[in-house]
C-alpha positions, 0 to 999 in steps of 0.5 A: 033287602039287598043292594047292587050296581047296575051293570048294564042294559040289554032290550028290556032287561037290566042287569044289575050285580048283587054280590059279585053276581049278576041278575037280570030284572025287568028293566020296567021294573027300575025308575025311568031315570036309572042308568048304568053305575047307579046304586040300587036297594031291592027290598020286597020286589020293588028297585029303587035309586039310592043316590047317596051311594051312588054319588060316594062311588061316582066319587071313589072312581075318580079319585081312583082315576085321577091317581092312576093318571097322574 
């Protein structure tokens, strides 16, 4: 099982950073609902959400902004 982050889309191909890496995956291969900054697990093949983590990233990222821009 690994996880990353998804860095971007190109044409049908998602991009998604595994250990300070990156690797293309189909992006059929991701929920419909994916979006760049999403968290993912791939485990066996299949992409999915975890929206946990996500959601504590999302969070750090502001907090980081939020003291650079004080």
């Amino acid at each position: 099982m690994e996880r990353g982050v998804i860095d971007r889309f190109e044409d049908e191909t998602a991009v998604i950073e595994v250990d300070g890496t990156t690797r293309d995956f189909p992006r059929a291969s991701l929920p419909n609902e994916a979006k760049v900054g999403d968290v993912v697990v791939i485990d066996n093949g299949e992409i999915r959400l975890d929206r946990q983590d996500t959601s504590k990233r999302n969070s750090e990222i502001n907090r980081l902004m939020d003291e650079l821009f004080e």
